[in-house]
Backbone as CSV, one residue per row, in Angstrom:
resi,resn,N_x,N_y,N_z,CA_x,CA_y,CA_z,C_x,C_y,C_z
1,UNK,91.384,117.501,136.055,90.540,118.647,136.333,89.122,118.162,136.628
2,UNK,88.083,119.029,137.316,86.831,118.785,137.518,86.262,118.957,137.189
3,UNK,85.001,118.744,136.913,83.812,119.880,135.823,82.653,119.453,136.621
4,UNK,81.818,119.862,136.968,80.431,120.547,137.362,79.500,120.070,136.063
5,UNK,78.913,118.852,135.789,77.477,118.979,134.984,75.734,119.465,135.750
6,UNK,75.115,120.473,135.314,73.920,121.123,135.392,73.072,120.287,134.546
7,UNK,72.459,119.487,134.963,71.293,118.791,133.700,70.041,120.023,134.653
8,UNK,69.242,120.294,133.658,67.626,121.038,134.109,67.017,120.126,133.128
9,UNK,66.030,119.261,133.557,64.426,118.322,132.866,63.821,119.464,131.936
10,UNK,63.700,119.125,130.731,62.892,120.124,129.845,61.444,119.527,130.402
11,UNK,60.331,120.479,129.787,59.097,119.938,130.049,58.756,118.651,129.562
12,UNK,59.267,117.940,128.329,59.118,116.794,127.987,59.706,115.935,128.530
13,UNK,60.586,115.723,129.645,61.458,114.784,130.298,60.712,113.911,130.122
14,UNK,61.314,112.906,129.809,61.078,111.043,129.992,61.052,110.258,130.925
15,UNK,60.898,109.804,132.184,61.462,108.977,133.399,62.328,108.007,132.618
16,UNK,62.014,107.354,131.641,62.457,106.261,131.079,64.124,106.715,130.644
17,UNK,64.261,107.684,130.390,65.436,108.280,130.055,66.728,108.535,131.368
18,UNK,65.316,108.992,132.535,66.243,108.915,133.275,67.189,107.888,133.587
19,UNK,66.690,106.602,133.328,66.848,105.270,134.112,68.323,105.199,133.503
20,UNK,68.206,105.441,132.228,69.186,105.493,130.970,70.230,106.293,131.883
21,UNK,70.245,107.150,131.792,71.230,108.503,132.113,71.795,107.724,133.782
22,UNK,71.248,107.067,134.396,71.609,106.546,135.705,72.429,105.666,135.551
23,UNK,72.100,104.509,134.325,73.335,103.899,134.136,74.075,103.942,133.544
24,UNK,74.389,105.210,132.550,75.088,105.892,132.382,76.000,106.832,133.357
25,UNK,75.650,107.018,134.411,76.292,107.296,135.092,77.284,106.632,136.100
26,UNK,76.610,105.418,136.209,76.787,104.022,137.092,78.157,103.739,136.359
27,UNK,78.113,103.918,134.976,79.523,103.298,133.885,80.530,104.173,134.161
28,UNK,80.337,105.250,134.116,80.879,106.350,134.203,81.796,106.288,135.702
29,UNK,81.421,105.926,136.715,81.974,105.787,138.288,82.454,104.521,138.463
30,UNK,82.303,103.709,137.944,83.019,102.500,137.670,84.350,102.420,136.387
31,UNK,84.441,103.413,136.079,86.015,103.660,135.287,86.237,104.760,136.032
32,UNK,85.741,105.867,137.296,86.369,106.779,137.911,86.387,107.480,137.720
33,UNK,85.329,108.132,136.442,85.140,109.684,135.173,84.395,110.450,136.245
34,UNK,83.042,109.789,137.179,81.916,110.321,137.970,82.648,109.927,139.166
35,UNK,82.752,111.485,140.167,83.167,111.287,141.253,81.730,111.523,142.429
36,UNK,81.158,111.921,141.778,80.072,112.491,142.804,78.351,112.606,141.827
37,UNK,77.165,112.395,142.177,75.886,112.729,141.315,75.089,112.704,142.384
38,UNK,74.070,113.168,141.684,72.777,113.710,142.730,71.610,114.352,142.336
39,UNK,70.403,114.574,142.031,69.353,114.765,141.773,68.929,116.433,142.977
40,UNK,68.032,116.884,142.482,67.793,118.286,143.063,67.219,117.979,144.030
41,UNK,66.544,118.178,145.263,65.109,117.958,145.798,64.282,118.129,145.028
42,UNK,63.711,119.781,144.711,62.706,119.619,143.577,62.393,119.392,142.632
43,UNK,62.852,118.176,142.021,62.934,117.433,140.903,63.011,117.891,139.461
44,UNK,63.403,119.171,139.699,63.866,120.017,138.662,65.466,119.760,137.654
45,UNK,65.790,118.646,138.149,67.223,118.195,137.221,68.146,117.597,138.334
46,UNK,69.092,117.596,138.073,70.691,117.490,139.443,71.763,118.004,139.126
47,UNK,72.720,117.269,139.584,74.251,117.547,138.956,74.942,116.616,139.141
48,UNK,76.247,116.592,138.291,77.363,115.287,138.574,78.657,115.888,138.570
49,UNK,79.990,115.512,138.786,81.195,115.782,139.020,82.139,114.741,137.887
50,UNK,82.917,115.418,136.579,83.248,114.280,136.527,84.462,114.479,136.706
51,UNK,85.716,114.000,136.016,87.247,113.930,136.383,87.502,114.100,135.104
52,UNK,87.867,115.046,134.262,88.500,114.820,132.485,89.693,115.317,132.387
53,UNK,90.540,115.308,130.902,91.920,115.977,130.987,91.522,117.454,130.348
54,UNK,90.394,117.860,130.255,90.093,119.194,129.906,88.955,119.606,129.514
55,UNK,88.123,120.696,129.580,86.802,121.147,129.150,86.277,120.572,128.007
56,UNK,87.425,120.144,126.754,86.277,119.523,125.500,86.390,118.058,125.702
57,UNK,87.223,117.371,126.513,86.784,116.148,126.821,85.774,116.302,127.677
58,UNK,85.481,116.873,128.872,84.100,116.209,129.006,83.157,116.918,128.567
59,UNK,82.770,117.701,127.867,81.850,117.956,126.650,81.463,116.776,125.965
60,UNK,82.487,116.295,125.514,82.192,115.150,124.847,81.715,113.672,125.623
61,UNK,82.541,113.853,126.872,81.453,113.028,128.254,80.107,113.086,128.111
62,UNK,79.652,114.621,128.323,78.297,114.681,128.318,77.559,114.297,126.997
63,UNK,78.218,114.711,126.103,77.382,114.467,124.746,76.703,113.360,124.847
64,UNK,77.200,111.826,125.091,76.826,110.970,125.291,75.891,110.862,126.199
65,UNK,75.731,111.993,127.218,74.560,110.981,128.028,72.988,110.889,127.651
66,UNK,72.372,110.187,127.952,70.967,109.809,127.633,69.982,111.111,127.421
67,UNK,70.616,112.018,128.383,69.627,112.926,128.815,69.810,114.046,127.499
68,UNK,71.623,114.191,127.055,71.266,114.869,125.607,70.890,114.410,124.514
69,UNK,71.189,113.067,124.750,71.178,112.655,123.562,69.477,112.865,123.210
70,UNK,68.995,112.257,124.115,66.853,112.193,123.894,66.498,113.530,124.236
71,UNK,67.130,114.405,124.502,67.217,116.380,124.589,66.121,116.310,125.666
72,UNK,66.030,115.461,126.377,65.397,115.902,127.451,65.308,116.861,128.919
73,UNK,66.780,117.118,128.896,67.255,117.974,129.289,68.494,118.705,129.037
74,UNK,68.357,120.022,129.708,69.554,121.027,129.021,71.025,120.694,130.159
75,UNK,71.810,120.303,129.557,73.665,120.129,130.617,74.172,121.295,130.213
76,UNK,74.800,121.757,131.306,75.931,122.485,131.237,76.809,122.394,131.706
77,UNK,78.142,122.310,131.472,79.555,121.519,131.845,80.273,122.692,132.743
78,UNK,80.228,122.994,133.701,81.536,123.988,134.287,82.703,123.374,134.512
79,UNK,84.035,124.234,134.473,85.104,124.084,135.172,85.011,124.657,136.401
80,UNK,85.448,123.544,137.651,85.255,123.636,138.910,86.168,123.693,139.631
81,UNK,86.787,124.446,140.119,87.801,124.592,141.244,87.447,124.057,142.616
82,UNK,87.465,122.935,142.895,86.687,122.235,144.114,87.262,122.190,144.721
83,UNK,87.191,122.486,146.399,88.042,122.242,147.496,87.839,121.242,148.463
């Protein structure tokens, strides 16, 4: 299945965090979890795509990433029907 992550930058965002969360993501597409990522134009957050066997696995994907863990920004995980 697919899921849709929403990161939005709280006002305290870190750059340094980002860097984190990038190679975190980098790990993530190199075992095949991240099919797709991308940043907003207006630098207001991005989104990523990952591949899990169900909504509380990648919950638990995200838990781990940099960006919740240092709460610098807010994720939200959808289930995605992608065509």
């Amino acid at each position: 299945m697919k899921y849709l992550v929403v990161a939005i930058r709280r006002p305290h965002f870190r750059p340094e965090v980002g860097a984190a969360h990038q190679a975190f993501l980098a790990d993530l597409r190199s075992e095949g979890v991240v099919l797709q990522s991308g940043g907003f134009t207006d630098k207001t957050g991005g989104a990523y795509v990952l591949q899990a066997e169900d909504l509380e696995t990648a919950r638990r994907i995200v838990a781990r990433d940099p960006l919740v863990v240092e709460g610098v920004s807010d994720l939200t995980v959808y289930e995605w029907d992608a065509k």
